[in-house]
Steps between C-alpha positions, in 0.01 A plus 500: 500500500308134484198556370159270404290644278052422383490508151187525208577410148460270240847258493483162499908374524343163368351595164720400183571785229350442201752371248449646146330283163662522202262404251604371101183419415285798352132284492370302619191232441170509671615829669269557829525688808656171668745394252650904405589710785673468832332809603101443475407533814575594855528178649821275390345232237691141412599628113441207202701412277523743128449288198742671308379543099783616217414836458768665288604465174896591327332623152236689363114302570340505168313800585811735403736284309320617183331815469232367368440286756242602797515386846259182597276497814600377777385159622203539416430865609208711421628849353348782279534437114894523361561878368803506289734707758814321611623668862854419566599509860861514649452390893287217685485641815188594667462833273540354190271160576215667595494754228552158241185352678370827440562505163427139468149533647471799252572265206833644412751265372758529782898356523692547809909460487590447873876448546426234816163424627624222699626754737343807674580793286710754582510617810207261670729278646581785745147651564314110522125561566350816324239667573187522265262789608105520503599732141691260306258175630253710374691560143557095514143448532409687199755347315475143585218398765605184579872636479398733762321229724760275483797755591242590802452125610836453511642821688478637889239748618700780648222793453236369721781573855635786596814664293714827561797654623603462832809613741805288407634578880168463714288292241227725567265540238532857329256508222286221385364392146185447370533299198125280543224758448679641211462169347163360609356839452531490127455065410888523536688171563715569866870516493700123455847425552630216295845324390570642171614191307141380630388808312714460198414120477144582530553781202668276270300225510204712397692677256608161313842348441416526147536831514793573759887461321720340807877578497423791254653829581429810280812717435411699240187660276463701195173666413445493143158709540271268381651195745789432710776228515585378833868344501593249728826445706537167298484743205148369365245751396097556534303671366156674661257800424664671823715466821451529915801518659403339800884387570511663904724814643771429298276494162751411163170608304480864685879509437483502136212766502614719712891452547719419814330664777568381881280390729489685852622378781245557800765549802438179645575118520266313529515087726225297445382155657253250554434296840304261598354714821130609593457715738278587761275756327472276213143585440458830562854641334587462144822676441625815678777752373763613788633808491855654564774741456660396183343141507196341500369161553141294280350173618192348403340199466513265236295167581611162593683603853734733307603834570666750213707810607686744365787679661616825307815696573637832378860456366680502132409276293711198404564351855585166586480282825775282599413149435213366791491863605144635403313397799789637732498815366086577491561440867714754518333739270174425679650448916254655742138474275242312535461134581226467181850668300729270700301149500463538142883521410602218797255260336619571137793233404812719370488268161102680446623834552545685142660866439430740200560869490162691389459690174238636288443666178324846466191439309524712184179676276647302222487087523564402111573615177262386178424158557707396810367585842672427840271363831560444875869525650614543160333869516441552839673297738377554866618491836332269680335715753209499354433148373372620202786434252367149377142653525604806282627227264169268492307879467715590154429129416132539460533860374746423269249226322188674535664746263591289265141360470328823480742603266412197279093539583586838340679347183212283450268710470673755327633225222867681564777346617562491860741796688700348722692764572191703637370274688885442681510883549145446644622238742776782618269760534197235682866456772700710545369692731370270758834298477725829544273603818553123703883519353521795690273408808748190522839732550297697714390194716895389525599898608217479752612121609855588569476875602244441778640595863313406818688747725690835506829418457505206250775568238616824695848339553657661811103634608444109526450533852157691461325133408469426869300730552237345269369827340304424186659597190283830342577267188318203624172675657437728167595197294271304692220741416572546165499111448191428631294770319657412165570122512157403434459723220810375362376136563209547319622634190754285503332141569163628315578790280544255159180258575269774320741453150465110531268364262427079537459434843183485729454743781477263793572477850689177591336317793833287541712902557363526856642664809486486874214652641711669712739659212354852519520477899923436446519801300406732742634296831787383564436324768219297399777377186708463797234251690447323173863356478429144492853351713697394786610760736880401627680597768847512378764567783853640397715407781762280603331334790443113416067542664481782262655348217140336328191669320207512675137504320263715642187333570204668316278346786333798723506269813849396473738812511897501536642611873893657466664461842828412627367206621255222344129502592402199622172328417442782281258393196644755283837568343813613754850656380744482773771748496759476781610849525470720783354812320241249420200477809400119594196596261529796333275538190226270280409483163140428385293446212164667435331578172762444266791694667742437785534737838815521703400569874776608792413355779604755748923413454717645667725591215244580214398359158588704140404472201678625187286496172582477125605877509689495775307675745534377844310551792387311867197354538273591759452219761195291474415631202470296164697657219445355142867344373478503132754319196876573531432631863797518778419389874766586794428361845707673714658760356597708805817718472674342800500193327773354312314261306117511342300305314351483175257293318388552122141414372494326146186409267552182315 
């Protein structure tokens, strides 16, 4: 059967795939919101040239090649007087920079061994942007204002839009997130997206190359009880007052305290990509979750005309793709959803696309043992449902040092020598709890993402058949309910329920963390989100007839609508779409603007005009009368049983 079909998405077949950075350099001079990030903003920006600076060192800085030695400031750098405590920390990754600013800023002498800064850490290669919440920007702030300010120049609004979960099928929006009056409620900073060797650069150049040990992996520890020896893989040792292990998921430091123990493996495989695509709803949508049966699907925005998705998969772990397959296969896994889901993956190039299977570690009651304590992934990895893993990580950063200095407040004015291993089991007992609850609501997020069914019938094997009948799941509709009462409880305590513990930053609203005036309106209508899609409306025909073989853009001109026919209009001042096919009436439908939506209209044809929408239902519009065509929507002229033949058109947003 030939068939043309109107089509409403966001694809652009032009756009270029973003091609991944590898960056050597770990910091960088003069660092500034033009100079740092790729991802800064949400309009593409020409990026400057880095002015790379040596920032790593083979041996020990004179801060830890003697014990007796103490660290020097940094370039210059204002800090609290020096209190004789050396902190020894094995990682440089987000977790373990912040909490040596921390520390720093406290006026701890601080060493970090980092096995290779010039490179993302561990996984981050993978996962690209992160995510840093309103609750960890607020933890920055108290730690390091300027820190803080800087990470927040630098980074992507994505809490001032809209953000949820939405039908990975239909793109309909299911439940929606509120993740801006949380925030400006309490002087919160809103929710930024930024490139995480940004981040990291940013972190280590306020930290101090002085005090960060390059090409320095830590492989071993022994706790003497009144200090601990670090020992190198190059088999040199350091000594320090006490240890982080700060060293990621697959921690050597938790190793030694607590034995072999294996990480879990989540069920699912995770792609991930960046592209250089922005689409439509730009403005009004920051990232949206889509749901399936046994997969699920994340985009969002991060700045600069680039798009970052996720596209998880439930299957063993340990898979591989033949070589130049990944891309063939997501559009495979993914056939038949959404164009957002579809665009995304066409306008990734395969050499972007990255695949790692998904594990976490159970957060235990017990981080550390006398004077060795364990923070971030190295305790409690995360699934990244959530985006709280990295925020979890800045949280036990700040913790982690405020305990220290009250415990030496407490020393000095007892004239007794300072208990460090209180104030570590403090530090456990101050997280534990609030980490083990979002460790949990992050596996539940993932069994909610990838259990989801629209219909009745979805998964049901050989009752398959019941999914054309479009019942509603009971699943989705309680689920639904449930969601919406408790998300924005959840939301609170999550992005707000540690700003009443931070002690050192003002409580201020920002005036630069503003939203649409019309944000509150998108959360309760979908159709007025709808009307605020800022793009080109496309006719996209899939046929084989050579007239029907172009786009056509919709004019968004009320006085010029589109006439369909089988024959062109002449000295019409509108659009016309000629399709020679008898089903199809010398004019037989029009398409109009008006108030930030289009209308089809039959115009009395013989043969009828349909229209399918993103759930499949299909029905005949009444003659003469307008009927709102929406994104993704399916237009038949003609479609009259004695008809061999009928036509389609698809309606894409770009």
């Amino acid at each position: 059967m030939a068939s043309s079909t109107l089509s409403y998405n966001s694809l652009n077949p032009s756009m270029a795939a973003f091609s991944r950075t590898r960056f050597s350099i770990p910091m960088y001079k003069e660092l500034s919101v033009d100079n740092i990030s790729p991802y800064g903003s949400r309009t593409t920006k020409q990026r400057k040239k880095l002015v790379p600076v040596k920032a790593t060192v083979t041996e020990a800085p004179p801060s830890v090649s003697k014990p007796t030695q103490s660290v020097a400031e940094n370039g210059g750098d204002r800090i609290p007087k020096k209190k004789k405590l050396r902190v020894l920390v094995a990682g440089g990754g987000i977790g373990g920079l912040v909490f040596a600013l921390a520390a720093k800023r406290k006026g701890f002498e601080v060493v970090v061994f980092e096995k290779d800064l010039s490179a993302i850490r561990g996984e981050g290669q993978y996962r690209g942007p992160i995510q840093i919440q309103s609750n960890a920007l607020a933890a920055l702030e108290a730690i390091d204002f300027n820190v803080a300010e800087e990470v927040m120049r630098v980074g992507c609004i994505t809490g001032d839009r809209i953000n949820g979960l939405v039908d990975g099928i239909s793109g309909s929006w299911y439940i929606k997130f509120d993740t801006f009056t949380p925030a400006v409620e309490r002087g919160l900073p809103v929710t930024r997206v930024i490139s995480r060797m940004a981040l990291q650069e940013i972190l280590a150049r306020a930290v101090g190359e002085d005090v960060i040990m390059n090409a320095s992996n830590v492989v071993d520890f022994v706790d003497h009880g009144n200090k601990v020896t670090v020992e190198l893989e190059n088999g040199q040792k350091y000594d320090g007052d006490l240890l982080v292990g700060a060293d990621g998921i697959w921690s050597k430091v938790r190793k030694k305290l607590f034995g072999q123990t294996e990480a879990t493996y989540s069920g699912y495989t995770c792609y991930t990509g960046i592209a250089d695509f922005v689409p439509a709803d730009i403005e009004s949508v920051g990232y949206r979750v889509f749901l399936g049966h046994k997969q699920y699907f994340v985009s969002s925005d991060v700045g600069a005309g680039k798009m970052q998705w996720y596209a998880f998969h439930q299957e063993p772990a340990g898979g591989v793709d033949i070589p130049n397959g990944k891309k063939e296969r997501l559009l495979k896994i993914f056939e038949g959803w959404c164009d957002n889901v579809i665009d995304l993956i066409i306008a990734t190039e395969e050499e972007a696309i990255l695949r790692r299977d998904i594990y976490d570690r159970t957060p235990t009651l017990t981080w550390g043992k006398g004077r060795v304590t364990l923070l971030g992934d190295s305790i409690h990895a995360m699934q990244p449902n959530m985006g709280q893993g990295g925020c979890m990580a800045i949280e036990d950063g700040y913790q982690l040092a405020w305990e220290l200095d009250s415990a030496w407040q407490r020393s000095i004015k007892s004239g007794s020598p300072i208990n460090i291993d209180s104030s570590l089991k403090s530090y456990e007992r101050e997280r534990r709890l609030r980490v083990a609850i979002i460790h949990g609501m992050a596996r539940m997020a993932a069994l909610m993402a990838s259990t989801y069914k629209a219909y009745l019938g979805v998964g049901l094997g050989p009752l398959e058949f019941l999914t054309k009948f479009r019942i509603p799941h009971p699943g989705r509709v309680g689920g639904r309910f449930f969601i919406d009462k408790v998300m924005p409880l959840m939301l609170n305590w999550v992005l707000g329920g540690n700003s009443s513990k931070l002690e050192g930053r003002p409580l201020c609203c920002r005036l630069s963390d503003k939203a649409s005036d019309q944000l509150y309106t998108w959360f309760e209508d979908d159709d007025a989100l709808e009307r605020a899609i800022n793009g080109e409306w496309i006719l996209l025909p899939c046929g084989d007839e050579p007239d029907l073989s172009k786009p056509i853009c919709l004019s968004q001109d009320e006085m010029k609508p589109c006439i369909i026919g089988s024959m062109q209009q002449e000295d019409y001042q509108g659009s016309s779409i000629t399709i020679p096919l008898p089903q199809v009436s010398q004019t037989h439908a029009r398409i109009n603007y008006k108030d930030g939506a289009f209308f089809l209209t039959d115009l009395r044809s013989q043969h009828g005009t349909w229209i399918t929408d993103n759930e499949g239902r299909r029905y005949r519009i009444p003659p003469n009368y307008p009927a709102r065509v929406r994104p993704s929507d399916v237009i038949e002229f003609g479609s009259d049983k004695v008809h061999a033949k009928e036509k389609k058109l698809h309606i894409v947003l770009r």
